[in-house]
C-alpha positions in Angstrom: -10.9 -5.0 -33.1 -9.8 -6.5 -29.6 -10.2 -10.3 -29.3 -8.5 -13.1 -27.3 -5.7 -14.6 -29.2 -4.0 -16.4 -26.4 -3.7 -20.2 -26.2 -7.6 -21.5 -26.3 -7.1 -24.9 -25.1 -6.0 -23.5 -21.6 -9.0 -21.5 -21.0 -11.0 -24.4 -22.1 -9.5 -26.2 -19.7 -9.5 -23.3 -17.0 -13.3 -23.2 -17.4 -13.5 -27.1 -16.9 -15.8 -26.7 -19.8 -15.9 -27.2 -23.8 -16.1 -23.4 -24.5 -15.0 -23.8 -27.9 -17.4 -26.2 -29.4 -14.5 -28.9 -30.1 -14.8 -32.4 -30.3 -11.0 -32.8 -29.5 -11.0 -31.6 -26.2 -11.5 -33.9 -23.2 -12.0 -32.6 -19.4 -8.5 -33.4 -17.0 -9.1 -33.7 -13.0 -6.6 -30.6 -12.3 -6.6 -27.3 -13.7 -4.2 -25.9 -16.1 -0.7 -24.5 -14.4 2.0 -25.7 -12.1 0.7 -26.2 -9.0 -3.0 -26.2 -9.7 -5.4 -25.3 -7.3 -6.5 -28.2 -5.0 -9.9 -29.2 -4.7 -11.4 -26.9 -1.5 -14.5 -25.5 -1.4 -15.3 -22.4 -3.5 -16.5 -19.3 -2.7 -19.4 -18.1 -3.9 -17.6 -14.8 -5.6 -15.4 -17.7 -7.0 -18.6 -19.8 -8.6 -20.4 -17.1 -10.1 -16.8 -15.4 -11.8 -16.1 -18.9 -13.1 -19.7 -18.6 -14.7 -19.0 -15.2 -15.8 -15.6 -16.2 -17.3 -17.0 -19.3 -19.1 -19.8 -17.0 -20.7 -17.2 -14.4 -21.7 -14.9 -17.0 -23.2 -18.4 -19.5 -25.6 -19.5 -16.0 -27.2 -15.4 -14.6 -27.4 -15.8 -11.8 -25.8 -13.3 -9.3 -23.5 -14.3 -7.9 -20.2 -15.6 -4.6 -21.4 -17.9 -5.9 -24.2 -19.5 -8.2 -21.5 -19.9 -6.3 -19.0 -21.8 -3.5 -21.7 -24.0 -6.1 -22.9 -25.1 -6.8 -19.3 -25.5 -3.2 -18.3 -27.9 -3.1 -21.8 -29.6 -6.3 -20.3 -30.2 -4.7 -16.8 -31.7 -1.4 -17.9 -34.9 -3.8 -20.3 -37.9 -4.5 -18.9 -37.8 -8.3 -18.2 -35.5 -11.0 -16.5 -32.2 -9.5 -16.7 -30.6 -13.2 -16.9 -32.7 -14.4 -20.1 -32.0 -10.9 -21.7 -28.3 -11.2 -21.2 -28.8 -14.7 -22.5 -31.0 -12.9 -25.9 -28.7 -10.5 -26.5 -25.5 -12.8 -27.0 -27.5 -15.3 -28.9 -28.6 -12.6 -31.6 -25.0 -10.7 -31.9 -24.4 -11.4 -35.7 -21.3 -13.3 -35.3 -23.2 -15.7 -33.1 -26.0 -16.1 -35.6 -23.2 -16.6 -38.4 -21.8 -19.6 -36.2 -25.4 -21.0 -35.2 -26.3 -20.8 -38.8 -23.6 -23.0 -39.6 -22.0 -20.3 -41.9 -18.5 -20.5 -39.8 -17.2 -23.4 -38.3 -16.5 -21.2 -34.9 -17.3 -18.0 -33.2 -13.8 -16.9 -34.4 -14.2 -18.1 -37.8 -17.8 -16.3 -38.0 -16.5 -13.4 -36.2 -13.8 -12.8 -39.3 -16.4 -13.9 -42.1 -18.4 -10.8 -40.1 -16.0 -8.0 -40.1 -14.1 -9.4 -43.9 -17.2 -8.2 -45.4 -18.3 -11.8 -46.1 -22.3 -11.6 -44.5 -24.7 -9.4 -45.5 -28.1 -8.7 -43.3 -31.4 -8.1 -45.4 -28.8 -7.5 -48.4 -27.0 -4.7 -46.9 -22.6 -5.6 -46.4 -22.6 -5.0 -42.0 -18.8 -5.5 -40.8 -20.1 -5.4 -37.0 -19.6 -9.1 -35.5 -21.5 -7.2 -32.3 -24.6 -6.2 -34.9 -27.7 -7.1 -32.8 -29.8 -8.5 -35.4 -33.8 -8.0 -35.2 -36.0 -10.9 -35.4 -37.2 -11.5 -39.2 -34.0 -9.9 -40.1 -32.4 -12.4 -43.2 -28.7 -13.2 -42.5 -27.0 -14.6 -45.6 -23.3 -15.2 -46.9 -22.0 -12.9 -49.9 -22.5 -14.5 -53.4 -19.0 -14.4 -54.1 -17.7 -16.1 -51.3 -20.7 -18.4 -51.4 -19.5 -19.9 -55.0 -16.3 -20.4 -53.6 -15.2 -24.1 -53.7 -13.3 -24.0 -50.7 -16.7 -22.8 -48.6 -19.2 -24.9 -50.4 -16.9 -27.8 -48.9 -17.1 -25.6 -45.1 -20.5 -25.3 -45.7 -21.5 -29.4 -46.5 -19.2 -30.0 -43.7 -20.4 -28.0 -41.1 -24.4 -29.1 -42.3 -23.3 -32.9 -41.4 -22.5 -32.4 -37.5 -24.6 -29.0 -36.9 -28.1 -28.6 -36.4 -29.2 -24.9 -36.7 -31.6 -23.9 -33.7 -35.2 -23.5 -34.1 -35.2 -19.6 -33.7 -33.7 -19.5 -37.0 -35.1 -20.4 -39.8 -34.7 -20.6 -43.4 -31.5 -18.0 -42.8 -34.1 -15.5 -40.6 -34.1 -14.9 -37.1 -37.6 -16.1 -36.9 -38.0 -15.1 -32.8 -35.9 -14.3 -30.0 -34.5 -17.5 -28.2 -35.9 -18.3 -25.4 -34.2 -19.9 -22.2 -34.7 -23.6 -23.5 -33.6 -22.7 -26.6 -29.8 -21.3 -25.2 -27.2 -23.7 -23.7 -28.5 -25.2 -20.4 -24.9 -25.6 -18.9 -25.2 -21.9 -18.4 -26.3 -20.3 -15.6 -27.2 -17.1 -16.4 -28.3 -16.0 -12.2 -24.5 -16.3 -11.1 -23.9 -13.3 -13.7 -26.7 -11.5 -12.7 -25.9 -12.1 -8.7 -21.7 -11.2 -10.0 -22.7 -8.0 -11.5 -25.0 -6.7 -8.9 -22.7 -6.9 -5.9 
C-alpha cells in the first residue's frame, strides 16, 4: 500500500490550506523552504496544479490513484467535476473519517486495510472500496468494545458532525456539490486534466 509518509505539516503549509483537518495548524504569509517564492502573479497551469495538489493531499492520495479516479469520473455521464468530487467522498476510507470512526484519513485509512470496518457485514481491507449508496459501513465488534476506541469514538462525536448523506452508519445518497467542501474547486482539475 503506497501512501505519503513525509512531513504533513509542510504540505499543509505548501497548499496554503488546512488539508489535514487540524485545529493546530495556522496559515504563515510565505511558503515553506528557504527562499520561498515571492508573491508574483500565477499562472494559470500553476492555479489549477495547486488545486490539483491540495485535492490529492485532503483525500491522501498519490498521483496515480488521482489521476485514475479522474479518468473513471471523465468516462460517466454527468459533470465530470461533481463526479470526481462523488467518487472521493464515497471511497471507504473517506466514509470511515466522515463517519467519525477515525480521527483522520490516515487513521481511517489503517482502521480500513487492519481489517477493523466491515461493509453490509462483510471484513473489506480496500480503503479505495467505492461504497454504494444504502451500503451500511460499521466498525468490527471487537475493536468496537475496546476501551481505548470507545474513548476515540466520544471524542471524535464532541467536535465532528457527520454529513447529511450519511445516515444512521448508511450511505443514504451520493453527496452532492453543497454537501462536499466548498474551498474546492473542482473545474481547475477538470481544466488540469484535459490539457
Amino acid at each position: 500500500m503506497a501512501r505519503y509518509t513525509g512531513p504533513k505539516w509542510k504540505l499543509a503549509r505548501r497548499e496554503n490550506f488546512d488539508v489535514f483537518g487540524s485545529d493546530k495548524w495556522r496559515r504563515r504569509q510565505t511558503l515553506p523552504g528557504v527562499h520561498p517564492v515571492s508573491k508574483s502573479r500565477a499562472s494559470n497551469y500553476s492555479v489549477q496544479f495547486r488545486e490539483k495538489q491540495k485535492v490529492k493531499r485532503i483525500y491522501g492520495l498519490l498521483e496515480k490513484q488521482f489521476r485514475n479516479t479522474f479518468k473513471k469520473a471523465s468516462k460517466e455521464t454527468g459533470n465530470t467535476g461533481l463526479r470526481l468530487l462523488q467518487l472521493l467522498e464515497l471511497r471507504l476510507d473517506n466514509v470511515v473519517y466522515k463517519l467519525g470512526f477515525a480521527y483522520s484519513i490516515n487513521h481511517a485509512r489503517q482502521l480500513v486495510s487492519h481489517g477493523h470496518i466491515k461493509v453490509n457485514g462483510k471484513k473489506i481491507t480496500v480503503p479505495s472500496y467505492s461504497v454504494k449508496v444504502g451500503e451500511a459501513v460499521e466498525m468490527d465488534e471487537k475493536t468496537k468494545a475496546a476501551d481505548t476506541t470507545k474513548i476515540l469514538l466520544s471524542e471524535i462525536k464532541k467536535t465532528r458532525q457527520v454529513p447529511v448523506w450519511l445516515e444512521n452508519n448508511k450511505v443514504k445518497m451520493a453527496p452532492t456539490r453543497d454537501m462536499v467542501d466548498q474551498a474546492i474547486k473542482e473545474q481547475l482539475i477538470v481544466e488540469f486534466y484535459s490539457r
